[in-house]
N, C-alpha and C positions, 0 to 999 in steps of 0.2 A: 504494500500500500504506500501512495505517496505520503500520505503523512504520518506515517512510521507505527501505526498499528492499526490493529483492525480491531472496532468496538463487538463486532459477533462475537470475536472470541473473547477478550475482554471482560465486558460486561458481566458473562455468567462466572468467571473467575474471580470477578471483582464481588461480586453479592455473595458466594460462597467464601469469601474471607480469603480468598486465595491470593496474595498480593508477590510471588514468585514464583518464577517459573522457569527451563528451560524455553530456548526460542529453537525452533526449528526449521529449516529451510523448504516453503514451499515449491516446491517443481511440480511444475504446469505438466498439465496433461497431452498426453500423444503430440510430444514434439520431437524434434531429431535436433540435439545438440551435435555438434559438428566444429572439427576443427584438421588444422594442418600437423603431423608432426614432421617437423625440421630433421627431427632426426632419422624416421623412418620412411621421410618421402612419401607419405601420402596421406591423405582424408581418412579421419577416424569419425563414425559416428555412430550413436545411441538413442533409442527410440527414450522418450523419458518414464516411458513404463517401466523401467530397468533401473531409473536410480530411483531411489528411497528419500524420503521427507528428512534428511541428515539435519541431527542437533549442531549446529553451530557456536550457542551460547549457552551454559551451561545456567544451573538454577543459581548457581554463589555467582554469578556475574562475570565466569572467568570462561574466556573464548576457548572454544577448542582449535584443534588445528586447521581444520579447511577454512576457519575466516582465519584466523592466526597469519597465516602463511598467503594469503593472498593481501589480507590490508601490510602486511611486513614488506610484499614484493613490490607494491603500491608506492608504499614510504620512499622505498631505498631505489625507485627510478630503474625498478631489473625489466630489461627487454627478453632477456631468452631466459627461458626458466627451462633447465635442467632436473630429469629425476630417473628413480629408474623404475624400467618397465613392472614393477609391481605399485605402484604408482599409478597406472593408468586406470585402474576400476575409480581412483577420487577426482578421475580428472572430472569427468562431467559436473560434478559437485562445484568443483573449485570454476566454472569457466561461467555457470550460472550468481555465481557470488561476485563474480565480477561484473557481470552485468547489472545485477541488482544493484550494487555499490555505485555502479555508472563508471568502470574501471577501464581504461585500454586494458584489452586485453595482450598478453606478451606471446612472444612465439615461446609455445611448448615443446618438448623434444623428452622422450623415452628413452635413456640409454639400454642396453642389451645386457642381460643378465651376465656373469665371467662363470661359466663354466667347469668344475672340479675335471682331473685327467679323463676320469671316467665318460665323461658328459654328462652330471649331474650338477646343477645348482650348488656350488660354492653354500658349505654350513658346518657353523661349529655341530653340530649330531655327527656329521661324516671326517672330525677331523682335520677340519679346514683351517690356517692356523690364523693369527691377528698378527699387527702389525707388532708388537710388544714381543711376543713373539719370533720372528723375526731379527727383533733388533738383539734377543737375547741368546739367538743362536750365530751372531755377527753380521748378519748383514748391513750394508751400509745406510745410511739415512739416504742419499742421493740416488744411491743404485734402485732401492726401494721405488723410489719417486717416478726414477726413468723409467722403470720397469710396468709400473703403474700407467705411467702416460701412455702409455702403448696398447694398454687395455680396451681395445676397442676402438680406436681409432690410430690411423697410417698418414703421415704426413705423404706429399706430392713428392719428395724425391726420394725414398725410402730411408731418409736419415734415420738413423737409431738412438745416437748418446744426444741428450739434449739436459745442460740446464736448466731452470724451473725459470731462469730470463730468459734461455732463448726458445722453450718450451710457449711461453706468455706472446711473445712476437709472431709464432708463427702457428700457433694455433688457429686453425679453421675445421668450423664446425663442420663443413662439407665432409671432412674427415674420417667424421664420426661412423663407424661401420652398424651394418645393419645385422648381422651375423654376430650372435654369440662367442668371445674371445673365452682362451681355455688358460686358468692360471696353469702355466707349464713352469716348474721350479727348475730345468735345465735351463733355460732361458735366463732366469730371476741369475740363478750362478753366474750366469755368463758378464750379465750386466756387473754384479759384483765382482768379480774378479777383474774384470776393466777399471773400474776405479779402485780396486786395492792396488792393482800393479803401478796407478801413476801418483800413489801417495811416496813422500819420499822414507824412505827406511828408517830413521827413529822414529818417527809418527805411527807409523804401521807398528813398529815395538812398542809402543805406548798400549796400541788398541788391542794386541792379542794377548798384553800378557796377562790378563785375569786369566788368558785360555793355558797360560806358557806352566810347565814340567814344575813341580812345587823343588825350591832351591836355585830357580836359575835366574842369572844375573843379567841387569841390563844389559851389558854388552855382550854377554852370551845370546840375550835374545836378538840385538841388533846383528848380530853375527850370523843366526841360523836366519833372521828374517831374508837375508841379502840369497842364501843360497835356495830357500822355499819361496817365496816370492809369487814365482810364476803357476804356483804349485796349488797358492790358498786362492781357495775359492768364497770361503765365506771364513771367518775368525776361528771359528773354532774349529778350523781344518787345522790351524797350525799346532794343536795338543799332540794328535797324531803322527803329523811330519816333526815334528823337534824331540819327542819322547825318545827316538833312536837316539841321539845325540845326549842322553844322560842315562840309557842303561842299556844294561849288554845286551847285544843281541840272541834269538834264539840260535839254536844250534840247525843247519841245513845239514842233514845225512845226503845229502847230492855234493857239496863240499869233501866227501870224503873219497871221492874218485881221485886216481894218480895224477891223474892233469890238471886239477882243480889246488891237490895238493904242492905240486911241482910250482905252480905260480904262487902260493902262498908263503911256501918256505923259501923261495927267492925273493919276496916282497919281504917278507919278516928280514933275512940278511943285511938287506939294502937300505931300510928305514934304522935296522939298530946302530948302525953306522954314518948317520944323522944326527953331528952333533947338535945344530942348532936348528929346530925345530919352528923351519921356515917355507912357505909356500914356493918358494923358487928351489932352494934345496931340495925339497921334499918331490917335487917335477922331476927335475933334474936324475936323483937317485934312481926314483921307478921305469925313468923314461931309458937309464944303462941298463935296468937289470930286462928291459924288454931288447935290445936292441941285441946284448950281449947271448945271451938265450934264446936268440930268435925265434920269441912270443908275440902269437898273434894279440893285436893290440887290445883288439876290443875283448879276445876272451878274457885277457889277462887281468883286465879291468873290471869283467865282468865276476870273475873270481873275488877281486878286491873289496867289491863293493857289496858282494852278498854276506864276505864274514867280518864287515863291517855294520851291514844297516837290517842284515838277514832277509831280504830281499831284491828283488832285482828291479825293484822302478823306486829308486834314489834320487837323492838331492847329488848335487856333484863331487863326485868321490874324494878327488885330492881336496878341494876347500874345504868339505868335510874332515880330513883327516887334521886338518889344521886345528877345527873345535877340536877334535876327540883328543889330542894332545899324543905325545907319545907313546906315552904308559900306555891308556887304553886299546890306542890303535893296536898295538902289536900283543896285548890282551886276549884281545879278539883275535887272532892273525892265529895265535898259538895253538887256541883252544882245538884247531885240526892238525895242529903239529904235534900230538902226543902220541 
């Protein structure tokens, strides 16, 4: 009503002592509310049989959210209004309130649900995680972000790394994909791992060492960061890759072949005879005892680095043996020389 109530209803409220009340949203009969979405490119519409007489204003005077959110968008001058596709059953609600209001109406847009691997709907019931989450199994704040902008919408030249300015600059709604995006955490890795590799190495030892070996020292961890590096994908990858680097390794029964052994007992020789326990000495030695023995390079190495790290996909062996120090290296070295 134009002048803001109507006495039919009124009146029998008012003689019955009823002086509060919830207000609810009249919606006219057999009409087709209709509208564009920006995001899904095309005409949505509903007959008004479908939507419901929706309470807007509660009985204590305090708005619910479909006027909430439309006089809010009203105030703050929003042209595109953003939400997502479960959102759309209040659209009708919200588009009649702006009319009543006497509102522009703004362009709407439904973003697309993100997808769990499976193709089900993204929810904590299935395991889905949060951003806190995340933050506390290392992922970066930035990577997170870029990772997220990507969720549903593709820039025009298939740029990937974008700051959250140059994200702002060249955002275009066109963008916005119509098609369900799937949180895929290879991906999330990969973003992270880009921006860990271009942080510079004390900073990176700052942030893994809540994750870093209990006893080890900042410059032990700035030391293993420089050789794992390419390695951490997310923080708390570096627990794993640095834990060789402060205890012994397991014992490989495949080390106990002659030729496994033959490179072993000629590395032990060549390093005990190191007296100063330097990265260029330390080359130098192992690089005679392959040349002299005419040992193939890489098995020799390959030998080297499993009765060091008891595995064969390693950080880089001689820099390695640098941490591990003397003592240990040849420790390990022995343990198949008995």
């Amino acid at each position: 009503k134009e002048e803001g109530f109507s006495k039919e209803l009124r009146d029998p409220c008012r003689d019955k002592g009823k002086k509060e009340g919830a207000i609810k949203l009249k919606v006219p009969e057999d009409e087709t509310i209709t509208f564009k979405d920006f995001v899904l490119g095309k005409k949505v519409s509903w007959n008004s049989s479908e939507v419901s007489d929706t309470t807007i204003l509660k009985s204590d005077g305090f708005p619910t959210y479909h006027l909430a959110v439309v006089v809010d968008d009203n105030e703050m001058g929003i042209t595109h209004a953003l939400r997502g596709h479960d959102w759309m059953p209040s659209t009708p609600i919200h588009i009649l309130v702006y009319k009543y209001l006497g509102y522009p109406l703004p362009e709407i847009g439904h973003l697309t649900d993100i997808l769990d691997p499976e193709g089900g709907k993204l929810s904590k019931r299935k395991g889905s995680t949060s951003v806190e989450a995340l933050l506390e199994e290392g992922y970066l704040p930035e990577a997170i972000l870029n990772f997220v902008m990507l969720l549903g919408w593709a820039p025009k030249d298939n740029k990937e790394l974008f700051s959250l300015e140059e994200f702002v600059k060249v955002f275009d709604p066109e963008g916005l994909q119509q098609s369900n995006p799937v949180f895929n955490r290879d991906k999330l890795d990969w973003f992270n791992g880009h921006y860990i590799r271009k942080m510079p190495d004390s900073e990176l030892a700052n942030m893994v060492m809540p994750f870093a070996p209990k006893g080890a020292s900042k410059d032990e961890i700035i030391s293993i960061v420089s050789l794992v590096k390419d390695r951490i994908r997310k923080l708390s990858d570096f627990s794993s890759l640095a834990v060789g680097y402060f205890e012994d390794p397991p014992l490989l029964p495949e080390l106990e072949s002659a030729e496994h052994k033959k490179h072993l007992e000629a590395a032990a020789h060549a390093l005990e005879n190191v007296d100063k326990w330097e990265k260029a000495l330390i080359d130098s030695a192992l690089m005679e005892v392959i040349e002299k023995n005419d040992f193939n390079t890489g098995d020799f190495f390959m030998s080297l680095r499993m009765a060091q790290f008891g595995s064969r996909t390693t950080p880089p062996v001689n820099d390695s043996l640098l941490i591990f120090g003397k003592e240990k290296t040849l420790r390990s070295i022995r343990k198949y020389l008995k």
